[in-house]
N, C-alpha and C positions, 0 to 999 in steps of 0.2 A: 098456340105455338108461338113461340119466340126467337128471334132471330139475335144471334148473339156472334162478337168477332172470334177467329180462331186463333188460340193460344202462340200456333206455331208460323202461321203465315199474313195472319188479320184478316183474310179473306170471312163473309158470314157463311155462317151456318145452325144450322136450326138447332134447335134443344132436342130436337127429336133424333136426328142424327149423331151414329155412333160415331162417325169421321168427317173430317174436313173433307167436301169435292175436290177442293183445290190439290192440297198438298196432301191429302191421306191421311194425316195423323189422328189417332183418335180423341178422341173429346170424353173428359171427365162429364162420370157420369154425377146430377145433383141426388142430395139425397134429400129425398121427402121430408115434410113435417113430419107425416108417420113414421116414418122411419125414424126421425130426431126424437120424435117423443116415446116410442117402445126405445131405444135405447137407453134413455133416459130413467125410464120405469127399470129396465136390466139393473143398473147400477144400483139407480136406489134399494133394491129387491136385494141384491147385495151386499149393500151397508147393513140391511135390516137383517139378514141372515150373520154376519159378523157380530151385529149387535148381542144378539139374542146366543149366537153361541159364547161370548165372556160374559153375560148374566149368567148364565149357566157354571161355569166354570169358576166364576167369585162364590155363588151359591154352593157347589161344590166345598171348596175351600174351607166356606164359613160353617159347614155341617163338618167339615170333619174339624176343625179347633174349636167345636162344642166340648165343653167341657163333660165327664160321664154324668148322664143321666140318674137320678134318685133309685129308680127303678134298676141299674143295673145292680149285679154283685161286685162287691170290690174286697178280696181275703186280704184279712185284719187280723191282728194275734190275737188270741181270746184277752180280752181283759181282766178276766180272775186270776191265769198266767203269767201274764205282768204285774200282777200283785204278788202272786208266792213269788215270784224272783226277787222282787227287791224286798221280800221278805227277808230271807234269806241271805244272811251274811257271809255262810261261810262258803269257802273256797276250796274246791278237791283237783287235790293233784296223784299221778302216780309213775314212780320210776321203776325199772328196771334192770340190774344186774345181767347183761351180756354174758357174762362168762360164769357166774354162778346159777344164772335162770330165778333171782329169786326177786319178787317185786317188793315196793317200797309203797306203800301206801298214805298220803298225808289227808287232813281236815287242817285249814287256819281259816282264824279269824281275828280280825283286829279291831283292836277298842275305839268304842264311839269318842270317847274323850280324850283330849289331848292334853298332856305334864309339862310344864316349862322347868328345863332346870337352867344354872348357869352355866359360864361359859367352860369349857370347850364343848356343851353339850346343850347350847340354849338354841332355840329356834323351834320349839316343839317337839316332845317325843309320845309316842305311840308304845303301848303293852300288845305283843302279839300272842296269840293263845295257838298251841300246833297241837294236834295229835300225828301219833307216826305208829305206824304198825310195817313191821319187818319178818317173816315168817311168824312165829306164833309168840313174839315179844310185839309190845305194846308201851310206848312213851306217850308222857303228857309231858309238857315244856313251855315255858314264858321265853318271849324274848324282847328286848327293848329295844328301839331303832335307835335310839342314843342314848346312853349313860351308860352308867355305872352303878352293879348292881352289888348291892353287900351282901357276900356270903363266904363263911367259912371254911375250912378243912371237913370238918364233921359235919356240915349242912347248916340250916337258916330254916327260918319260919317263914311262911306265907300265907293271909290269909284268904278265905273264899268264901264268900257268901251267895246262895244261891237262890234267888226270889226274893221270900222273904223269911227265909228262914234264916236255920244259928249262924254264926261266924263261925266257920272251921276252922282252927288252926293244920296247916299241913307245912310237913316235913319236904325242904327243898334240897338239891346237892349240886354241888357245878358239876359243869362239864369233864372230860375226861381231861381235856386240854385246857381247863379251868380259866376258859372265856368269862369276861366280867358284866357279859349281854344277857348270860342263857344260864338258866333254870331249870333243873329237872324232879318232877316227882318222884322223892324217891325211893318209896318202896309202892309193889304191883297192884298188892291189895287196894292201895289207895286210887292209884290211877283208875281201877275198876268201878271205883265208889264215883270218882270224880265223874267219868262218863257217860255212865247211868244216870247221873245228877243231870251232865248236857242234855242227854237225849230227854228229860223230862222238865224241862224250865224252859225260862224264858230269859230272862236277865242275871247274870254273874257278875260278882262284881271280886277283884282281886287286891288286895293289898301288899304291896312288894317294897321290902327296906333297898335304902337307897345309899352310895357313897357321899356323905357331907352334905345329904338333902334330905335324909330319914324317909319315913315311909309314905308313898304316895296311893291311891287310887283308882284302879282303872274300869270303866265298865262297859260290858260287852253285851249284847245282842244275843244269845246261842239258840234261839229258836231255831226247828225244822234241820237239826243235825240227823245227819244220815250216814252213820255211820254203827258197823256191828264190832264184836270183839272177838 
């Protein structure tokens, strides 16, 4: 036992004692080594429970910004499908008549080769190849993105070869409104010949006369046409 002064009056009084005899005030109690060192162990026990729960939670983290796994599946587009696509030049579109109810039905494709001509019409031009079907009529038609196409009242030549076969000569006519861009085949039987020719080839190649540049070249792709008559 230890005899210690009292906070509030100096008077002694004992460690043992809850209060000063003198003045009554009570006396702070000490607290034990034991007591200092379980509380000490608390804390720590507590650091270490904090600790382990943010390893936890990094760990977390870092499994989910794993990248997928080999083993899982991952839908991919068939790659045989990606090949017929960019097989596949031509381009289908189709309109509609609102008031007559009657559809328009197009196939284009455009030539892998590019024509230079001069000026007002230099900077590359393109031969575009259309089919067009409108109730039970059916056009074949060339159109150029730039120039100037030569052709008469009475129609023009053009020629067509198809693989590797003959050179066709076919019969062209302008347009109604006698555009100097657009080309029409121009009788039906031929157009029937010509498309039957797409649907079974692979490479076309067109010759089309030109205003003060003569005849140029064009050649197309027409594989995988799908198209009926």
């Amino acid at each position: 036992m230890a005899i210690n002064p009292c906070k509030e009056c100096g008077g002694p009084v004992s460690d043992k004692a809850e209060s000063c005899p003198q003045c009554g005030a009570k006396q702070p109690k000490k607290t034990s080594v034991l007591a200092w060192i379980g509380l000490v162990l608390i804390i720590l026990a507590g650091i270490g429970m904090c600790s382990e729960e943010t390893t936890k939670s990094n760990s977390q983290q870092t499994q989910e910004s794993k990248p997928v796994e080999s083993n899982e599946i991952v839908k991919t587009e068939d790659p045989a499908q990606q090949v017929e696509q960019q097989k596949d030049k031509w381009r289908y579109n189709t309109t509609k008549d609102e008031m007559r109810g009657v559809e328009t039905k197009f196939a284009t494709i455009v030539s892998e080769n590019t024509v230079n001509f001069d000026f007002p019409y230099d900077g590359g031009s393109k031969l575009i190849l259309t089919l067009r079907k409108k109730g039970n009529e059916t056009d074949v038609m060339v159109t150029i993105s730039k120039g100037q196409i030569l052709c008469g009242i009475d129609g023009c030549e053009a020629a067509f070869k198809f693989d590797k076969g003959a050179v066709q000569s076919i019969t062209m006519a302008e347009p109604d409104n006698h555009a100097s861009d657009v080309l029409f085949v121009m009788y039906d039987n031929t157009e029937s010949k010509i498309i039957n020719s797409l649907k079974n080839s692979k490479k076309l190649v067109i010759e089309v006369p030109f205003y003060q540049e003569g005849k140029k070249q064009f050649t197309f792709d027409v594989s995988g046409l799908n198209w009926s008559l």
